[in-house]
LUMDO-849215 format. One record per residue (C-alpha): residue number from 1; residue in three letters; x, y, z. Coordinates in steps of 0.001 Angstrom, whole numbers. Example, Ala and Ser with C-alpha at 12.3 -4.5 7.8 and 13.67 -1.06 7.14 Angstrom:
<sites>
SITE   nr  rest       px       py       pz
SITE    1   ALA    12300    -4500     7800
SITE    2   SER    13670    -1060     7140
</sites>
This chain:
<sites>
SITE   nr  rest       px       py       pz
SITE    1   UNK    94833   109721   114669
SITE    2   UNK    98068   110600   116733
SITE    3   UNK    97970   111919   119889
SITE    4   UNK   100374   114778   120971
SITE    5   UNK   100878   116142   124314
SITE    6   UNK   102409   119795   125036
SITE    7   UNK   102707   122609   127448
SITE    8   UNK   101273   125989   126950
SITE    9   UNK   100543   128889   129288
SITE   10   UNK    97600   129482   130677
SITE   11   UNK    96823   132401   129369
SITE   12   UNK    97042   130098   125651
SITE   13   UNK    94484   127872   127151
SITE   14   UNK    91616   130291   128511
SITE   15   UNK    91994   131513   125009
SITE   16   UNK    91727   128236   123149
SITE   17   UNK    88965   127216   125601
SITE   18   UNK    87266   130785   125000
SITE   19   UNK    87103   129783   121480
SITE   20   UNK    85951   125970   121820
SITE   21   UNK    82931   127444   123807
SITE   22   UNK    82484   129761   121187
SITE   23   UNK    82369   127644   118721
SITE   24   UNK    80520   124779   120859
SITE   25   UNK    83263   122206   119956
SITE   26   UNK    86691   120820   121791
SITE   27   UNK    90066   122418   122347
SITE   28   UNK    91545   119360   120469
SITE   29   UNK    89181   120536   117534
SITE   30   UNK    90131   124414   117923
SITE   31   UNK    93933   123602   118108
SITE   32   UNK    93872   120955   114937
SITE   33   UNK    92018   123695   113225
SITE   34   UNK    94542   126536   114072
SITE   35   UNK    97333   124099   113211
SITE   36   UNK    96052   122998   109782
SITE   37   UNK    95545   127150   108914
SITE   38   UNK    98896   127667   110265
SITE   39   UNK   100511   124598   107697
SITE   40   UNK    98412   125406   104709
SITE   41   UNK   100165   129123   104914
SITE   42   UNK   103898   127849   105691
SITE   43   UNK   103469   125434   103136
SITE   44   UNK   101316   127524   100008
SITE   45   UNK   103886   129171    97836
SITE   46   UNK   103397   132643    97439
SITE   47   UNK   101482   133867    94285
SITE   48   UNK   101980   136706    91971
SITE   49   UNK   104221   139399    91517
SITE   50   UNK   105849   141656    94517
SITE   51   UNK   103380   144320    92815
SITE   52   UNK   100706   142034    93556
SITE   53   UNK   101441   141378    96701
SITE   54   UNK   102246   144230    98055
SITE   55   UNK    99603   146560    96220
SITE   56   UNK    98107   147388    99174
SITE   57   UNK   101718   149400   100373
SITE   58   UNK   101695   150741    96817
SITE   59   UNK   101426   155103    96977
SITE   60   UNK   100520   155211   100623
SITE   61   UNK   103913   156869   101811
SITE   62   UNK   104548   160730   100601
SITE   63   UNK   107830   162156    98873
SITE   64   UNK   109179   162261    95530
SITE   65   UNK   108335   160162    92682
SITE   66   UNK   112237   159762    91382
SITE   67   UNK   113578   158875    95160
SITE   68   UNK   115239   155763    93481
SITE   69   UNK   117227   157289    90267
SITE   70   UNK   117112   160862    90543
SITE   71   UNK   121092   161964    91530
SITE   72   UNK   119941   164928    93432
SITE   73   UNK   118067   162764    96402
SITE   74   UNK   121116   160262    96083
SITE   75   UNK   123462   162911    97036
SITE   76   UNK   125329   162158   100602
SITE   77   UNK   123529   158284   100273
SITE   78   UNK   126241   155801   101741
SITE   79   UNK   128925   158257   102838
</sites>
């Protein structure tokens, strides 16, 4: 196992050490963990359509149905 050394704020570190308590294990263990989460996600290609993944977004803002092809709420657009 490498060993890296690094600098972070305190405020960082009582939280990592909150957690390690928490958790009854080491910072070294909380920070591996939290990086390993953190490379799985950069690294995971996203899945499904942009309908899938943003379904959640889907109908939750108000206003008319035909905003994107309807001339009359194009009117004035890029002027």
């Amino acid at each position: 196992m490498k060993t890296l050394s690094l600098k972070l704020p305190d405020e960082v570190d009582a939280r990592i050490s909150a957690i390690a308590k928490r958790q009854q294990s080491s910072k070294s263990e909380v920070v591996r963990n939290a990086l390993d989460a953190y490379l799985v996600q950069e690294t995971t290609p996203l899945k499904g359509s942009v309908l899938e993944l943003a379904g959640d977004l889907v109908g939750s803002l108000e206003g008319p149905a035909d905003l994107s092809h309807h001339d009359e709420h194009m009117r004035g657009y890029g002027e």
